[in-house]
C-alpha positions in Angstrom: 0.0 0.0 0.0 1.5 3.3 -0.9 0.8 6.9 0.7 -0.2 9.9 -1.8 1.0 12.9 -1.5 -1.6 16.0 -1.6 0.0 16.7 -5.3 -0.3 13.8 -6.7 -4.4 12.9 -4.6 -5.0 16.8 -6.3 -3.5 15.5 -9.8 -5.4 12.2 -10.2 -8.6 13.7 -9.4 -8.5 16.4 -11.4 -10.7 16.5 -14.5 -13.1 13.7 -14.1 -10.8 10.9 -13.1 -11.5 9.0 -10.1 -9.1 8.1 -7.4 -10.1 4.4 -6.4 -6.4 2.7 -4.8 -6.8 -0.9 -4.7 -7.3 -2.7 -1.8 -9.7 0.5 -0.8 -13.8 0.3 -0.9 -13.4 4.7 -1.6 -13.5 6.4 -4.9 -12.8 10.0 -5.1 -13.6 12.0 -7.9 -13.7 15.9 -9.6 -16.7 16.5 -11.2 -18.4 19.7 -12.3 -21.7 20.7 -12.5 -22.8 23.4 -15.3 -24.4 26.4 -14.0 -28.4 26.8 -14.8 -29.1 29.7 -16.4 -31.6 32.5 -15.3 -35.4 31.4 -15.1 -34.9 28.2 -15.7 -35.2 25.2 -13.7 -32.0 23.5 -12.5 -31.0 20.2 -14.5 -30.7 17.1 -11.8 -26.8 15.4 -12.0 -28.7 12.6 -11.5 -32.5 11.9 -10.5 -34.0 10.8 -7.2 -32.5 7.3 -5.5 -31.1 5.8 -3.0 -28.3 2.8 -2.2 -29.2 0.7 0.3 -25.6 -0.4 1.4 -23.5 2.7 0.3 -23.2 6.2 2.1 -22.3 9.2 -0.1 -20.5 12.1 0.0 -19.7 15.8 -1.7 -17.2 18.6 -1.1 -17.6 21.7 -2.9 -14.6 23.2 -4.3 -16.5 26.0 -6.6 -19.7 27.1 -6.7 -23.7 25.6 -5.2 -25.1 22.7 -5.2 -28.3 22.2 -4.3 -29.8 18.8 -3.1 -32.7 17.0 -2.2 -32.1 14.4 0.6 -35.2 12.6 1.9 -37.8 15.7 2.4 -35.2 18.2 2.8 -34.0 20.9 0.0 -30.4 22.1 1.5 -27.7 24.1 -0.6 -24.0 24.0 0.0 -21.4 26.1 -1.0 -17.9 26.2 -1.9 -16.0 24.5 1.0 -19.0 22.8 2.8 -19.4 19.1 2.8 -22.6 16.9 2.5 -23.2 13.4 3.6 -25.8 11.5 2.4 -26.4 8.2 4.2 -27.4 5.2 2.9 -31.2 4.3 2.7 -32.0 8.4 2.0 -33.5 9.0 -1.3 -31.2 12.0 -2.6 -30.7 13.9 -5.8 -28.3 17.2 -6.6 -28.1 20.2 -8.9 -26.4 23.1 -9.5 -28.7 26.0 -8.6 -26.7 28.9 -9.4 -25.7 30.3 -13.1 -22.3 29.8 -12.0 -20.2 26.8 -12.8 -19.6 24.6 -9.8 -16.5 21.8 -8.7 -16.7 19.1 -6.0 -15.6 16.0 -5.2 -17.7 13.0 -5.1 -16.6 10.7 -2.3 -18.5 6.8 -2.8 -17.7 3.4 -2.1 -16.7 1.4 -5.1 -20.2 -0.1 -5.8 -21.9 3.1 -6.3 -18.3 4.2 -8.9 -19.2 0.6 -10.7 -23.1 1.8 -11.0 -21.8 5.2 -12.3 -19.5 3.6 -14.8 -22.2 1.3 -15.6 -24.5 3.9 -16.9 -22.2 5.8 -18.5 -20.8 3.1 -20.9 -24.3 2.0 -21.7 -26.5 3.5 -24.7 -29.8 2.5 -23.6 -31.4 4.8 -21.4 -34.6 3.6 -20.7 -36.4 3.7 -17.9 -36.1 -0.2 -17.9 -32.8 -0.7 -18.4 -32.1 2.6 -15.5 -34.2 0.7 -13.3 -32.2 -3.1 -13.7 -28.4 -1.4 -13.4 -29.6 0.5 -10.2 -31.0 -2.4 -8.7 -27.4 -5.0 -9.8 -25.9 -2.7 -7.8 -27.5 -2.3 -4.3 -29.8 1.0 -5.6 -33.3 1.9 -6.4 -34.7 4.4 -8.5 -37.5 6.5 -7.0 
């Protein structure tokens, strides 16, 4: 097992790459969320659900997000953390017109769901519905 410096954790997340060392159930990854602009209604990074056996976690490096967890509507901003444990339904969004940057902290199931729906082309509600639920998740 080897010890990362700040440098080089900064580096290997940076655009869009995930930081997942073996032996580790933790992915870390830089995302950004495009800003919504005026008058119009926020577009969800991904819509409500929840993971039965994985917790979830962001860290805003620039910008708002805005999330739903269970009945609540919270935002955070840049330098506030959210925790969203498992069971909760939850969703996020970017809120403001501003571009925002976090990191995305998830056990390695929820990274394998992620991946999973990104490399497939079939996005129907079906096929959403089946990947969520391989991997420990539900679709609300």
């Amino acid at each position: 097992m080897s010890k990362l410096s700040i440098t080089d954790f900064i580096m290997r997340t940076r655009d869009g790459q995930t930081l997942a060392p073996e032996g580790s159930n933790i992915s870390i990854a830089e995302w950004s969320a495009e800003g919504t602009p005026e008058g119009e209604t926020p577009m969800l990074m991904a819509p409500l659900h929840l993971h039965y056996e994985d917790d979830e976690a962001w860290f805003i490096l620039e910008g708002t997000l805005g999330f739903q967890i269970g009945d609540d509507t919270i935002e955070a901003n840049r330098n506030e953390a959210v925790i969203v444990p498992r069971g909760t339904p939850h969703t996020f969004w970017n809120p403001k017109q501003e571009n925002a940057r976090y990191l995305i902290i998830m056990n390695k199931q929820t990274q394998k769901l992620i991946d999973a729906i990104h490399s497939t082309s079939d996005r129907s509600p079906e096929t959403m519905k089946k990947l969520f639920k391989q991997y420990e998740a539900e679709l609300l």
